[in-house]
Structures are given as structure tokens and as C-alpha cells.
C-alpha angles and dihedrals in degrees: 000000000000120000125212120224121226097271104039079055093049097046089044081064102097094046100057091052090059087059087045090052095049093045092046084043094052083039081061098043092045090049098051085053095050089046087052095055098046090052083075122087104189095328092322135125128256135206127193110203095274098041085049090049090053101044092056098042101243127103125252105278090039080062094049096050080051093061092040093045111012102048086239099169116245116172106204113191119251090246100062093258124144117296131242141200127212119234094230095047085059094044087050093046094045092048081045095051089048095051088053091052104048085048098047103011121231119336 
């Protein structure tokens, strides 16, 4: 086994940290695609808070009052982890909140 001296070690620095760059680069790549897929129930599309406020065009409290107030759906994981919305149910809650709204007008 060859051993390296102090300085062959301190001038192979550089490019070590290179290595480490490209292996915590493909760690992040690899992350956002395994994000990705787990944002999918079945198929379906998944929102965090942020990604559901901006879908439907509101910030983040008005969301929240939505979900208070308006029976927006939030599933929210048995272990106190973050919650999530399902494309479909905001789709459904949007289309059922139209159609409130074109039958009684606006609250």
C-alpha cells in the first residue's frame, strides 16, 4: 500500500473536493427525483403547502383559512409530519366552490 507524504495529500486537495462536489451534485439530483416520485399518490399529484398556495393563486395563510373555513382537503400524516393536498381533491373543491358561488353568489 502506498503511502502519500504531507504534501502529495495537501496538493491532492483540490482535487478531492472536486469528487466531493460532483457526488453531493448527483445526491441532489437524485433527491429531487425521488421527491418527485413520492409526490405522487397512485398516479396522483401531490402539493406541499407552498406548491398548493401557488397553484391556486393565493399565499400560504389564505390556504390555510381555506382549509379552516372553506373545507379545502389537507391530508396531514399520522406521524405529525407535513401535510399534503391532492391535485384532484383541489380541483374538486375549486369546481365545488364555483358552483356555490354561481348558485348563491359570493358569501
Amino acid at each position: 500500500m502506498d503511502i502519500m507524504t504531507l504534501d502529495e495529500a495537501i496538493k491532492s486537495i483540490p482535487a478531492l473536493n472536486e469528487k466531493l462536489d460532483e457526488a453531493v451534485e448527483l445526491i441532489r439530483l437524485q433527491t429531487e427525483k425521488i421527491d418527485e416520485l413520492e409526490k405522487k399518490v397512485g398516479g396522483e399529484k401531490r402539493f406541499s403547502t407552498k406548491e398548493a398556495a401557488r397553484y391556486l393563486g393565493i399565499d400560504q395563510k389564505t390556504l390555510m383559512r381555506r382549509v379552516k373555513y372553506a373545507g379545502l382537503p389537507r391530508h396531514q400524516p399520522g406521524d405529525g409530519g407535513r401535510p399534503w393536498y391532492l391535485k384532484s381533491d383541489i380541483d374538486k373543491w375549486r369546481e365545488e366552490q364555483s358552483a356555490e358561488y354561481r348558485l348563491h353568489g359570493e358569501p
